[in-house]
BADREN-152150 format. One record per residue: residue in one letter; x, y, z of N, C-alpha, C in turn. Coordinates in steps of 0.2 Angstrom, whole numbers. Example, Ala and Ser with C-alpha at 12.3 -4.5 7.8 and 13.67 -1.06 7.14 Angstrom:
2
<'A', <66, -28, 39>, <62, -22, 39>, <66, -16, 39>>;
<'S', <64, -11, 35>, <68, -5, 36>, <64, 0, 39>>;
//
This chain:
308
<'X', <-446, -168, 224>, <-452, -170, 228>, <-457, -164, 228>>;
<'X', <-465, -167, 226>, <-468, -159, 227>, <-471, -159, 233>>;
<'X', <-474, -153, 237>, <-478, -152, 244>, <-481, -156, 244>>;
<'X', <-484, -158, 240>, <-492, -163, 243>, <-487, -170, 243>>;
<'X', <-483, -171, 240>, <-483, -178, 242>, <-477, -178, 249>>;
<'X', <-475, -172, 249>, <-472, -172, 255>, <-474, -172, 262>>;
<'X', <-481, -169, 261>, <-486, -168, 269>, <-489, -176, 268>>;
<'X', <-491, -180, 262>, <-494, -185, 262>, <-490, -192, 268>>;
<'X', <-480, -191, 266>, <-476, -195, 268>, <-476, -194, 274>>;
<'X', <-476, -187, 276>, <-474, -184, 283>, <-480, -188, 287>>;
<'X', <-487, -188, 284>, <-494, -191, 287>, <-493, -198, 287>>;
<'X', <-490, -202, 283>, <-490, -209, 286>, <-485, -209, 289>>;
<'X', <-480, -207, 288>, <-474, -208, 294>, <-476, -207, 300>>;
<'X', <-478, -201, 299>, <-482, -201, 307>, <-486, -205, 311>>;
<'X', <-492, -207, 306>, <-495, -213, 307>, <-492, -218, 311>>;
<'X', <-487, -223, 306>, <-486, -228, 307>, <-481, -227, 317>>;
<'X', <-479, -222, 318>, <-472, -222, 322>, <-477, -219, 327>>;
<'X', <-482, -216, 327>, <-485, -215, 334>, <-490, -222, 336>>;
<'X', <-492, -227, 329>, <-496, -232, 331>, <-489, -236, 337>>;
<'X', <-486, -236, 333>, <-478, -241, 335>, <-479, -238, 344>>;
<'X', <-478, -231, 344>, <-477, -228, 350>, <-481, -231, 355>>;
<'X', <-488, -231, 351>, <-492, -231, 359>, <-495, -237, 359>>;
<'X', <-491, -244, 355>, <-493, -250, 357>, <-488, -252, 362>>;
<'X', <-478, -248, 362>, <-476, -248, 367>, <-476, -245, 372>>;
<'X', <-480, -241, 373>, <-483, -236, 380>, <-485, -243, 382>>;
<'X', <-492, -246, 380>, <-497, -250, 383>, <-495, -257, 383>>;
<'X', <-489, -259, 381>, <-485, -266, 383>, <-481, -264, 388>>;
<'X', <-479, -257, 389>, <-476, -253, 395>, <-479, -254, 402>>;
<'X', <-486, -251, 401>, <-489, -250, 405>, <-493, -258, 409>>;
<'X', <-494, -264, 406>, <-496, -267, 407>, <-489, -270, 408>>;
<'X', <-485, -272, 407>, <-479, -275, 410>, <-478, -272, 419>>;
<'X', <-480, -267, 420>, <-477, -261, 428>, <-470, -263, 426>>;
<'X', <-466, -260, 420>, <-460, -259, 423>, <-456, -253, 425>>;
<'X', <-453, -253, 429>, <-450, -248, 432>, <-443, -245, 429>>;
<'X', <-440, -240, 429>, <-435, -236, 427>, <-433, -233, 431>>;
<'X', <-427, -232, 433>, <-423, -226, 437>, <-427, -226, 445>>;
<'X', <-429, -233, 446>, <-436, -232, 452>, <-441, -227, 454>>;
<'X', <-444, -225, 445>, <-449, -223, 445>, <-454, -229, 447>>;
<'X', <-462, -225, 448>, <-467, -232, 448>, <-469, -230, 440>>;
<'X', <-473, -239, 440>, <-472, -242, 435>, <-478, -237, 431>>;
<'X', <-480, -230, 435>, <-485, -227, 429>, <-482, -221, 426>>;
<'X', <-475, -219, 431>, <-472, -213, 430>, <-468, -217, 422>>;
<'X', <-465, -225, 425>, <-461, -225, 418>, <-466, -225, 412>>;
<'X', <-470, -227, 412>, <-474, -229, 406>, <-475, -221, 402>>;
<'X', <-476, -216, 407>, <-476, -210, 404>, <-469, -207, 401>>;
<'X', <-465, -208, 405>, <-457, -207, 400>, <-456, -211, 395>>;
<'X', <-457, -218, 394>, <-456, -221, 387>, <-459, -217, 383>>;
<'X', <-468, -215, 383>, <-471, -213, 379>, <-468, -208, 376>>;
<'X', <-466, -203, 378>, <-462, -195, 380>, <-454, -195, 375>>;
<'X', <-449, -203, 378>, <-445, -204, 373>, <-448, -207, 366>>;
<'X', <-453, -212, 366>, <-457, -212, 357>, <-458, -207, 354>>;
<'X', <-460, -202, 357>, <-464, -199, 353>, <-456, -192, 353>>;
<'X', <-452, -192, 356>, <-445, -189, 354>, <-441, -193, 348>>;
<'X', <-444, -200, 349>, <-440, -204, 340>, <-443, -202, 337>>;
<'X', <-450, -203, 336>, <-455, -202, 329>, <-453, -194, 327>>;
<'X', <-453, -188, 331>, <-451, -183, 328>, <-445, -184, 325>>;
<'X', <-438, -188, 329>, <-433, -185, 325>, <-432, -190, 318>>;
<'X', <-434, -195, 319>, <-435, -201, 312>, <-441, -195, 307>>;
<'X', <-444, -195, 309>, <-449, -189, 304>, <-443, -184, 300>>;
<'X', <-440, -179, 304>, <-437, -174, 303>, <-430, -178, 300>>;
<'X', <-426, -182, 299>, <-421, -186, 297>, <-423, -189, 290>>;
<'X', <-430, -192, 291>, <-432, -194, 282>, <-433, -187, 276>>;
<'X', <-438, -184, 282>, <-436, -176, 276>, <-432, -175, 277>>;
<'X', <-427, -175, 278>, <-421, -169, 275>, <-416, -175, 270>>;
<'X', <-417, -181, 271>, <-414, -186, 266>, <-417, -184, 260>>;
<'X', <-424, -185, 260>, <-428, -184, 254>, <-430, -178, 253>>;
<'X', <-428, -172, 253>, <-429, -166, 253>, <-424, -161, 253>>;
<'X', <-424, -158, 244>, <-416, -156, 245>, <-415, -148, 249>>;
<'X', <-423, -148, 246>, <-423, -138, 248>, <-423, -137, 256>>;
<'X', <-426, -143, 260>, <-425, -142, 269>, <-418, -144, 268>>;
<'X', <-414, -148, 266>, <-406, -148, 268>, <-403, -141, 267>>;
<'X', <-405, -139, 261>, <-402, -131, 260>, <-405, -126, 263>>;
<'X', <-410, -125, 266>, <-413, -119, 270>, <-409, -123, 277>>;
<'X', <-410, -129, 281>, <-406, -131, 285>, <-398, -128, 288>>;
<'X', <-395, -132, 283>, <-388, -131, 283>, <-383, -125, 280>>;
<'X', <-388, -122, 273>, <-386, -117, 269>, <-388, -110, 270>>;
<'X', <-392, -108, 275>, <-398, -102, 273>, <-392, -97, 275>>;
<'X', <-387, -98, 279>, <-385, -93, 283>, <-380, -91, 277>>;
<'X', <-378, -95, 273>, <-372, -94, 267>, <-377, -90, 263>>;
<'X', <-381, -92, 262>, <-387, -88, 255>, <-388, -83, 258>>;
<'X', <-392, -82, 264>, <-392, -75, 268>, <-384, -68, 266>>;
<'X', <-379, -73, 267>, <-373, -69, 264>, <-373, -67, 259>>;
<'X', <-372, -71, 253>, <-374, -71, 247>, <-378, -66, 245>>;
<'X', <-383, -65, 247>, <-387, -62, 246>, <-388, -54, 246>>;
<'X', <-385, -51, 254>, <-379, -48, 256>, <-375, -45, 252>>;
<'X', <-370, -49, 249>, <-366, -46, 244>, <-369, -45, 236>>;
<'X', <-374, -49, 236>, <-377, -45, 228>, <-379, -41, 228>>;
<'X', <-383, -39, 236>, <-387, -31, 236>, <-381, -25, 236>>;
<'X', <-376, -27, 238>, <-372, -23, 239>, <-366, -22, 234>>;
<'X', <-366, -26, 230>, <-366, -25, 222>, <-370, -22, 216>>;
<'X', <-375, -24, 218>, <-379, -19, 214>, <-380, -13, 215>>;
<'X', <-379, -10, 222>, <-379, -6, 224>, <-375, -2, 221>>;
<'X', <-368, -2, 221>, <-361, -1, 218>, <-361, 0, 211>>;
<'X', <-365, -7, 207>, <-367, -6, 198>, <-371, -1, 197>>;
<'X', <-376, 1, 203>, <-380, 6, 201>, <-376, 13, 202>>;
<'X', <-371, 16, 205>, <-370, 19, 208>, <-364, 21, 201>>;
<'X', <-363, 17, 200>, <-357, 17, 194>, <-361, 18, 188>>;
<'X', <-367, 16, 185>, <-372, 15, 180>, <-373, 24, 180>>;
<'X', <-377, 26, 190>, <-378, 33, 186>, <-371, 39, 186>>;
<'X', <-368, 38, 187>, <-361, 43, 186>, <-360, 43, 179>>;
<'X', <-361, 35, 175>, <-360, 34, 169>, <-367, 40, 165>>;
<'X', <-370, 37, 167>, <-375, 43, 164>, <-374, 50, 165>>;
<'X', <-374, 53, 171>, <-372, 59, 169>, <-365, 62, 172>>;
<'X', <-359, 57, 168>, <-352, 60, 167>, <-350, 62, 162>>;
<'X', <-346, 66, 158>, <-345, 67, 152>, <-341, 64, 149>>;
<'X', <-344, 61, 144>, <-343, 55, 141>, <-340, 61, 133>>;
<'X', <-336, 60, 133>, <-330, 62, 128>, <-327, 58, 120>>;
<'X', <-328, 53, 122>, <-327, 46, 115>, <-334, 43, 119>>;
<'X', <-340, 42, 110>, <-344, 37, 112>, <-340, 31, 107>>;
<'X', <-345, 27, 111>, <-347, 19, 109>, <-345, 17, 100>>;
<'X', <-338, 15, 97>, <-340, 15, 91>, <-337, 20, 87>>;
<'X', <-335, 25, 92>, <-333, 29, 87>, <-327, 30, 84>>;
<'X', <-324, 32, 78>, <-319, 33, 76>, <-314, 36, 80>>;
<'X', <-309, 33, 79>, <-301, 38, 81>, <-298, 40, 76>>;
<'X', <-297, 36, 72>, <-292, 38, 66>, <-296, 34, 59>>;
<'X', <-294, 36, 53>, <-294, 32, 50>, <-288, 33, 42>>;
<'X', <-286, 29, 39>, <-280, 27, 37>, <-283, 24, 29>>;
<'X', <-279, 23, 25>, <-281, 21, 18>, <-274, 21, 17>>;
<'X', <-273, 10, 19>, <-265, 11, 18>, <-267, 5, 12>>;
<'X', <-259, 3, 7>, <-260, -2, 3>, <-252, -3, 1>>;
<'X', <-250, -9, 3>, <-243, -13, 7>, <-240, -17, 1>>;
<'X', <-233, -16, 1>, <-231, -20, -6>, <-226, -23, 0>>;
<'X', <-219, -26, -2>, <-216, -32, 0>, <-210, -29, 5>>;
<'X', <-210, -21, 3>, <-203, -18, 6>, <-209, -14, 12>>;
<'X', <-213, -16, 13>, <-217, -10, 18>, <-217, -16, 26>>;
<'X', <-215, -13, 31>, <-214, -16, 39>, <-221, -15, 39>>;
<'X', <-225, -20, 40>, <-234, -20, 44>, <-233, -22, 51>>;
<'X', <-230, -21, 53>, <-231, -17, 61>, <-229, -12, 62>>;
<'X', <-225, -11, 60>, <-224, -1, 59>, <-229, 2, 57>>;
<'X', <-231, -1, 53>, <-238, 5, 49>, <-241, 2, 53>>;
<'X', <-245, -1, 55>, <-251, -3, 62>, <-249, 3, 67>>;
<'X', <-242, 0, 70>, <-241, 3, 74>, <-241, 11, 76>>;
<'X', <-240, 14, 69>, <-238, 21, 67>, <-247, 22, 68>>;
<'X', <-253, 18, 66>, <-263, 20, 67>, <-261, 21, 73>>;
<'X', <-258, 14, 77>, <-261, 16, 85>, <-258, 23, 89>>;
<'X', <-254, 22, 87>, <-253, 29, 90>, <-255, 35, 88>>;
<'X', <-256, 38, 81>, <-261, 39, 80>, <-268, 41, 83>>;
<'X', <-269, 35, 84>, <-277, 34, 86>, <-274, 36, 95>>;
<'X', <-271, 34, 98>, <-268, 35, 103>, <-272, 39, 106>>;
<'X', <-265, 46, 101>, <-265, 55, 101>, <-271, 58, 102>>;
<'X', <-275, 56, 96>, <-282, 60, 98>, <-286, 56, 103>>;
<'X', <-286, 50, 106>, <-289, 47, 110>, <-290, 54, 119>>;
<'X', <-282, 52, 118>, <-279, 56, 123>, <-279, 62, 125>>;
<'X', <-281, 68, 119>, <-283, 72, 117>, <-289, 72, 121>>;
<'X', <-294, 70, 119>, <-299, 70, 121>, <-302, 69, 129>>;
<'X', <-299, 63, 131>, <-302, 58, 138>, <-296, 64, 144>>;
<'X', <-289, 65, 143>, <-286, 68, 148>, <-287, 75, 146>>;
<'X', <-285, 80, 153>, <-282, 86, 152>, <-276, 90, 150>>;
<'X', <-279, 94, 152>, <-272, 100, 148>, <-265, 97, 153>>;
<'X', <-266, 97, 158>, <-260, 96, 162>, <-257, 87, 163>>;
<'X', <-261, 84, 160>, <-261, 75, 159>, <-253, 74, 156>>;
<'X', <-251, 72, 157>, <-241, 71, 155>, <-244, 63, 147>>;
<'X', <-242, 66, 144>, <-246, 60, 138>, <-242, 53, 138>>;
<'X', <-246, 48, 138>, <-244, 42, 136>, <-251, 36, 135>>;
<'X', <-247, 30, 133>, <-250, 25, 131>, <-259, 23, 134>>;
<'X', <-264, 26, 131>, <-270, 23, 135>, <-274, 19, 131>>;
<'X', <-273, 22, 124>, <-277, 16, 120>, <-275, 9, 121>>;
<'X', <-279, 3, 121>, <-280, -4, 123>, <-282, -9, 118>>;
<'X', <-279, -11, 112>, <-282, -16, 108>, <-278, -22, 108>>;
<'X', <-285, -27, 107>, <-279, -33, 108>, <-277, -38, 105>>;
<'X', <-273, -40, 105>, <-265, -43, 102>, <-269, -47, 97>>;
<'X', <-274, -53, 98>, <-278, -56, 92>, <-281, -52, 87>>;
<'X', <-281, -45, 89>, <-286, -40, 85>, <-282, -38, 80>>;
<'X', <-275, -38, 81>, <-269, -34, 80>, <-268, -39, 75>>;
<'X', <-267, -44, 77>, <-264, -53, 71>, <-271, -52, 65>>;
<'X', <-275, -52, 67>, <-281, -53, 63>, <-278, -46, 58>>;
<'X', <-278, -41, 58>, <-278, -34, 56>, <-272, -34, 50>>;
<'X', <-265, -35, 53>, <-257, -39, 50>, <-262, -46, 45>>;
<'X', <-265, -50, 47>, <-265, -54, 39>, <-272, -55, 35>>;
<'X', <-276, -49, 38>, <-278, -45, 33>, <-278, -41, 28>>;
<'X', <-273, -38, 30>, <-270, -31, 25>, <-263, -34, 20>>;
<'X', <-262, -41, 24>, <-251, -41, 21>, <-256, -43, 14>>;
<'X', <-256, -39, 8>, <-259, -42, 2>, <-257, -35, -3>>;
<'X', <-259, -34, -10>, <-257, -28, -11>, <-262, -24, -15>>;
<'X', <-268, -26, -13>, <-273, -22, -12>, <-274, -18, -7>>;
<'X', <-279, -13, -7>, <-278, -5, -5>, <-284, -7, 1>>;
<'X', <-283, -7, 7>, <-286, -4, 14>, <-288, 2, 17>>;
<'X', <-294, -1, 20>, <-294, 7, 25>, <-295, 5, 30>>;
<'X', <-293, 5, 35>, <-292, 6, 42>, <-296, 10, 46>>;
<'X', <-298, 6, 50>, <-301, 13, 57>, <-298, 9, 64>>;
<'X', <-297, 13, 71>, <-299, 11, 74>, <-302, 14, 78>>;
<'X', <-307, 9, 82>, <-314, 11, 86>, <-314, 10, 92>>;
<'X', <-317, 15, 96>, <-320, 16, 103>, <-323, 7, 104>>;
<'X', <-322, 4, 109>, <-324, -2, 110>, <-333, 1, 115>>;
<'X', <-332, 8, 118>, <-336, 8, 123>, <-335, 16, 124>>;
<'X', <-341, 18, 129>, <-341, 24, 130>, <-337, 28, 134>>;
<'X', <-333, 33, 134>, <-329, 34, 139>, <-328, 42, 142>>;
<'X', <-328, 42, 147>, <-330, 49, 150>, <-321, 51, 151>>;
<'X', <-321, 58, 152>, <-316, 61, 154>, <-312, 60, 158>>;
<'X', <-306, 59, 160>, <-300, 56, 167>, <-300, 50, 168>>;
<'X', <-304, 45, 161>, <-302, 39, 163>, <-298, 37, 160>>;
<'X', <-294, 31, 162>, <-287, 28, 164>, <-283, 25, 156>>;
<'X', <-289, 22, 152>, <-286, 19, 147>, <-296, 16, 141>>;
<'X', <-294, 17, 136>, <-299, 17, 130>, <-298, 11, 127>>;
<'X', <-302, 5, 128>, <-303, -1, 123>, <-307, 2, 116>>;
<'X', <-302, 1, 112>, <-304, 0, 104>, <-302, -5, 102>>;
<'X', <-303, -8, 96>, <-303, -11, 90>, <-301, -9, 83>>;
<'X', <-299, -14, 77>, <-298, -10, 71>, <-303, -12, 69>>;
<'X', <-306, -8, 64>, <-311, -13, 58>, <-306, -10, 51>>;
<'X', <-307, -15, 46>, <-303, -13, 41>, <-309, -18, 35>>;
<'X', <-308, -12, 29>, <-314, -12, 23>, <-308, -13, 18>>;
<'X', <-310, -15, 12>, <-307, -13, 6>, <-309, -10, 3>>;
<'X', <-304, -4, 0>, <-304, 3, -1>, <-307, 2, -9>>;
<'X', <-312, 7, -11>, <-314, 5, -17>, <-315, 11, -20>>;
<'X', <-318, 15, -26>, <-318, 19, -30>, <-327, 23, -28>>;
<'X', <-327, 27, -26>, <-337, 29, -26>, <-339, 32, -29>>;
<'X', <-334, 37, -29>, <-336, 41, -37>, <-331, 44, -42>>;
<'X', <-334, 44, -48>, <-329, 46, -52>, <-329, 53, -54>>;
<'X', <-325, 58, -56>, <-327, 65, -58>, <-333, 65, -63>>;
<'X', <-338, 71, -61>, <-341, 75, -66>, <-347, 69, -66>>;
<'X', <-345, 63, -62>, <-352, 57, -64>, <-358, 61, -59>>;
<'X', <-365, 61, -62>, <-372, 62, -57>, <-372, 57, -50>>;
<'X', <-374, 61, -46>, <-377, 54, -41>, <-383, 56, -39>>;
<'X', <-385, 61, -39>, <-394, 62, -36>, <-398, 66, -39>>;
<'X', <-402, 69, -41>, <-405, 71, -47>, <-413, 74, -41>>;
<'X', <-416, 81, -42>, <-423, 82, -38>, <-425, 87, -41>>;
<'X', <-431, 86, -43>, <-435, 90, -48>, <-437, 96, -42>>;
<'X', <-440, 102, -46>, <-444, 108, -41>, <-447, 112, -49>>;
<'X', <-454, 112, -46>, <-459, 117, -51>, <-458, 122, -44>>;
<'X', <-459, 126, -49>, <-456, 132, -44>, <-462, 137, -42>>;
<'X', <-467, 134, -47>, <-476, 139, -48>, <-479, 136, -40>>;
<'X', <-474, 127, -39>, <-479, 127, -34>, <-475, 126, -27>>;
<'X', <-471, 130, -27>, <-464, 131, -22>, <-465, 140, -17>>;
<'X', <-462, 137, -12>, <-460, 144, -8>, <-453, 143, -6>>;
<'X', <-449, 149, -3>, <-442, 149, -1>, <-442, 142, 3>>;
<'X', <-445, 139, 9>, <-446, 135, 11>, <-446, 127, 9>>;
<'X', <-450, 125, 3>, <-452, 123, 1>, <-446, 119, -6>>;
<'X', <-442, 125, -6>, <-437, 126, -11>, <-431, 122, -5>>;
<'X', <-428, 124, -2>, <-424, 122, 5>, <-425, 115, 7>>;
<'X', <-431, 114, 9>, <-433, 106, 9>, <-430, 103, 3>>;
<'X', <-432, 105, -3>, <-430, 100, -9>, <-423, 99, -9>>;
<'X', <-418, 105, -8>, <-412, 106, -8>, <-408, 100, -1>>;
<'X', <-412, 98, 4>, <-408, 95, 9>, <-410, 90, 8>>;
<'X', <-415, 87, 4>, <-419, 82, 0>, <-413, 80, -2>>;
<'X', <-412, 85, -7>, <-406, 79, -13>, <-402, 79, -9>>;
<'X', <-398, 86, -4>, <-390, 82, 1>, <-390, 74, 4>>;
<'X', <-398, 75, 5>, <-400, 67, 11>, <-398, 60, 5>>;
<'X', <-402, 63, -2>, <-401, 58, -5>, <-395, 56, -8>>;
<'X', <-390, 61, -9>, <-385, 60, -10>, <-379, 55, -8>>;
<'X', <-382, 59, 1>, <-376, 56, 4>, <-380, 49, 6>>;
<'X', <-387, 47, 5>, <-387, 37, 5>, <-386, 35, 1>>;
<'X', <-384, 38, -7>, <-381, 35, -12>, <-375, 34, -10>>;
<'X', <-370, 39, -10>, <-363, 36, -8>, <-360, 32, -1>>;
<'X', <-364, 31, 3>, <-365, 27, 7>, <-367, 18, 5>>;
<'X', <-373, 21, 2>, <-374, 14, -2>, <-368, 10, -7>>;
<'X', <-363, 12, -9>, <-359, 13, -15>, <-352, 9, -8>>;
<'X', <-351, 13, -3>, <-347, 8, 0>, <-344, 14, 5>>;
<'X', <-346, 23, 5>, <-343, 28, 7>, <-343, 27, 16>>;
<'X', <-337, 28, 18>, <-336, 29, 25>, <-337, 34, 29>>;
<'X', <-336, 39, 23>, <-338, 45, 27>, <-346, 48, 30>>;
<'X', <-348, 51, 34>, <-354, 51, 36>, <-355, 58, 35>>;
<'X', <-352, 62, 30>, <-355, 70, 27>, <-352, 71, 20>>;
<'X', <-354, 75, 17>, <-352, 76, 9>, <-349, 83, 13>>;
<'X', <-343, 84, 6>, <-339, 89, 5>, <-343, 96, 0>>;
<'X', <-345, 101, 2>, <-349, 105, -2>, <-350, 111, -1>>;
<'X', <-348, 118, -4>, <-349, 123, -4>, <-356, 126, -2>>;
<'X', <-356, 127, 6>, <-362, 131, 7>, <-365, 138, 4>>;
<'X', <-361, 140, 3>, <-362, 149, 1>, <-366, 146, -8>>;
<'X', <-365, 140, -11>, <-367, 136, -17>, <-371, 138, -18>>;
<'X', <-373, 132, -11>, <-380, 132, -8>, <-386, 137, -8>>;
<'X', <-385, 142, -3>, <-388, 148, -5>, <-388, 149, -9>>;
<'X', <-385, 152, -13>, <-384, 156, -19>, <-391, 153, -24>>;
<'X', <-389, 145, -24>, <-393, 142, -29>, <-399, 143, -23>>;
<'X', <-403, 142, -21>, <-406, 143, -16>, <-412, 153, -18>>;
<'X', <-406, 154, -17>, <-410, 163, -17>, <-411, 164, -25>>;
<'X', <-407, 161, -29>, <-410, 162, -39>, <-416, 157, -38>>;
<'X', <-416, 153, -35>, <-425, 148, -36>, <-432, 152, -34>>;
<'X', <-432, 155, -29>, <-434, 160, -26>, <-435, 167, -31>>;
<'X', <-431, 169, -33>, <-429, 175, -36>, <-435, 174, -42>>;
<'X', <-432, 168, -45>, <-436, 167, -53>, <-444, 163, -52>>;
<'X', <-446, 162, -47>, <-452, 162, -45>, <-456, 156, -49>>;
<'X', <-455, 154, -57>, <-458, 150, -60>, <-454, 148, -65>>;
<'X', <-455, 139, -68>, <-452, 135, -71>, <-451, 130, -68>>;
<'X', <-449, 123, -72>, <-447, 117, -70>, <-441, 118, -70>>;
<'X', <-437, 115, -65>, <-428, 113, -66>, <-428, 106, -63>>;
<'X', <-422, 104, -64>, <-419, 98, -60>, <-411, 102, -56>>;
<'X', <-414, 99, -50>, <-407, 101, -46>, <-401, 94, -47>>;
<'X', <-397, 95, -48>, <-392, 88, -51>, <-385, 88, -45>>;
<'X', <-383, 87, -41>, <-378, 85, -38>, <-373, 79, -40>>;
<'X', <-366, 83, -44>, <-363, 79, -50>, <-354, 80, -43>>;
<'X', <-351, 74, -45>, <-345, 73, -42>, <-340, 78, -43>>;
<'X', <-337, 81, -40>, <-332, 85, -42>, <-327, 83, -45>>;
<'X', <-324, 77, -41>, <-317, 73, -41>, <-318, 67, -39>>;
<'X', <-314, 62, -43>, <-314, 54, -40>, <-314, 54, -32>>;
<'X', <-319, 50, -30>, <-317, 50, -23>, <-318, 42, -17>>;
<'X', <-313, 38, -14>, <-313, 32, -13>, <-316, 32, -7>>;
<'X', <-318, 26, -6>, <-320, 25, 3>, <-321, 29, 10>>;
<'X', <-313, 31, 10>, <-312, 34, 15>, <-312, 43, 16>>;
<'X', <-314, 45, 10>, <-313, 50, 6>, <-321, 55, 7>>;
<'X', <-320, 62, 7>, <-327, 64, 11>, <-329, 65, 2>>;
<'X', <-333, 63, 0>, <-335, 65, -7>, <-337, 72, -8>>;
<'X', <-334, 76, -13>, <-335, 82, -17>, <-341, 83, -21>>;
<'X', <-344, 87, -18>, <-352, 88, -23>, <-355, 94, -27>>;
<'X', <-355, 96, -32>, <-357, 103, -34>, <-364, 102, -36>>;
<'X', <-368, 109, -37>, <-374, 107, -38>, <-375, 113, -43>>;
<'X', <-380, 109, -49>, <-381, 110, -54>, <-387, 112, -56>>;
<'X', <-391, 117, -59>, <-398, 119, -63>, <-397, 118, -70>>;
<'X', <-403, 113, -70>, <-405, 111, -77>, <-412, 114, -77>>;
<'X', <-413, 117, -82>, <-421, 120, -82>, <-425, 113, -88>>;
<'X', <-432, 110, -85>, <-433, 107, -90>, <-438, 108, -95>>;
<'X', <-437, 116, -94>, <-444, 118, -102>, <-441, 119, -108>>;
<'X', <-435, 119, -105>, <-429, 120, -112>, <-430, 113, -117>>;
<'X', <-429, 109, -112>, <-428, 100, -112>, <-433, 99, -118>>;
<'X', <-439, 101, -114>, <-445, 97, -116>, <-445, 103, -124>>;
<'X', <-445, 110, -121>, <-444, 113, -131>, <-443, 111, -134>>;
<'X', <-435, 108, -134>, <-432, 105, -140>, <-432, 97, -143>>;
<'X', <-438, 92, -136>, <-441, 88, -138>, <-446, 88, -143>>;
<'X', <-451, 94, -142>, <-453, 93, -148>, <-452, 99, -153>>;
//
């Protein structure tokens, strides 16, 4: 029911029960009758006095019939008023818990690995024992991490049982997995127990030995030591989105820093010329596997010489 047609009801209501009223005041008054052996003008004014205490409570009786929010502010406010009460004082609480989260030390982020595994199961292999042998695993280091030096170690990692079903007839195959399991959530130091998850990929090949994966040119006439450095972390970046693209888990390449430089301070040294810097595979490397990268000078005036 909206306001205006609510003030409207209330105005005829009113209407009608005060006409009512004060037609029997004056059938009152013109009869002289008496009450309680009042005279007959004192009564006429107590009926009045009683009408006009009906018409209010008949007024206030029909809103609250037809009116759900006066029933609820009526009979309810004092419950809601509680309610109310206890949300502030929950939030109060969430807030207070939200900032410790913020600045507690947070030791496993959100997502993050604990362990990761690249298993591949024939007929004679127990898949709960090899699950079982990740979680603990992942347990160790969890534990490692969230408790103290003086902490007596035991069970904190928390994964669950339908995660676990799903993960068993996923893998019972005789193809090759890789396993993780992962932080469910952020977790500061001295707390009690760590939700993870497993996620599990199919193990595949990224690269093979001696194959190219990233390839960056540098004119060297128009290069500084700096200039040279960039191109060089150019290709690392490139690299590692290519093996990543290709299906790689790992989130850094394997690669000989001192290479790096080395190759780094001859490009500098030699001041002029085209090369190609080439980032070629070391060794075959799967999924879960951090990829092996050596890096190679090819000079391309040679190239072009022998072209024509």
């Amino acid at each position: 029911m909206t306001a205006w047609l609510k003030i409207l009801l209330v105005l005829i209501l009113g209407g009608i029960l005060s006409t009512l009223g004060d037609r029997l005041g004056t059938r009152v008054g013109k009869a002289r009758l008496s009450i309680f052996k009042l005279r007959p003008k004192s009564t006429a004014v107590l009926i009045t006095v009683f009408t006009g205490s009906i018409i209010s409570a008949i007024s206030f009786a029909t809103m609250v019939v037809f009116d759900r929010d006066l029933r609820v502010g009526l009979f309810q406010l004092e419950d809601i008023r509680e309610k109310i009460i206890e949300s502030e004082k929950e939030l109060k609480k969430l807030e207070k818990n939200l900032y410790a989260f913020r600045s507690g030390n947070v030791v496993i982020s959100s997502g993050q690995t604990l362990v990761t595994k690249t298993i591949k199961l024939n007929k004679t292999n127990d898949i709960k024992k090899i699950i079982e042998s990740i979680l603990q695993q992942a347990n160790f280091y969890a534990f490692n991490l969230v408790k103290t030096n003086q902490s007596e170690y035991r069970r904190i990692l928390l994964v669950r049982k339908d995660d676990i079903e799903k993960l068993e007839n996923k893998i019972a195959d005789n193809r090759s997995w890789v396993v993780r399991i992962k932080s469910a959530g952020n977790i500061l130091r001295g707390e009690n127990y760590v939700y993870a998850f497993p996620e599990v990929t199919l193990n595949k090949m990224i690269t093979k030995k001696g194959e190219v994966i990233a390839i960056e040119n540098v004119s060297l006439l128009k290069s500084d030591s700096e200039s040279i450095s960039k191109k060089i972390n150019l290709l690392m970046a490139s690299t590692l989105a290519e093996v990543r693209r290709r299906g790689s888990l790992s989130s850094e390449l394997k690669i000989n820093a001192n290479q790096i430089n080395n190759l780094g301070k001859y490009l500098v040294s030699i001041k002029k010329g085209e090369f190609q810097i080439i980032a070629r595979a070391l060794e075959d490397s799967q999924s879960a596997e951090k990829v092996s990268v050596s890096l190679e000078l090819k000079s391309l005036e040679k190239s072009i010489s022998n072209k024509s």
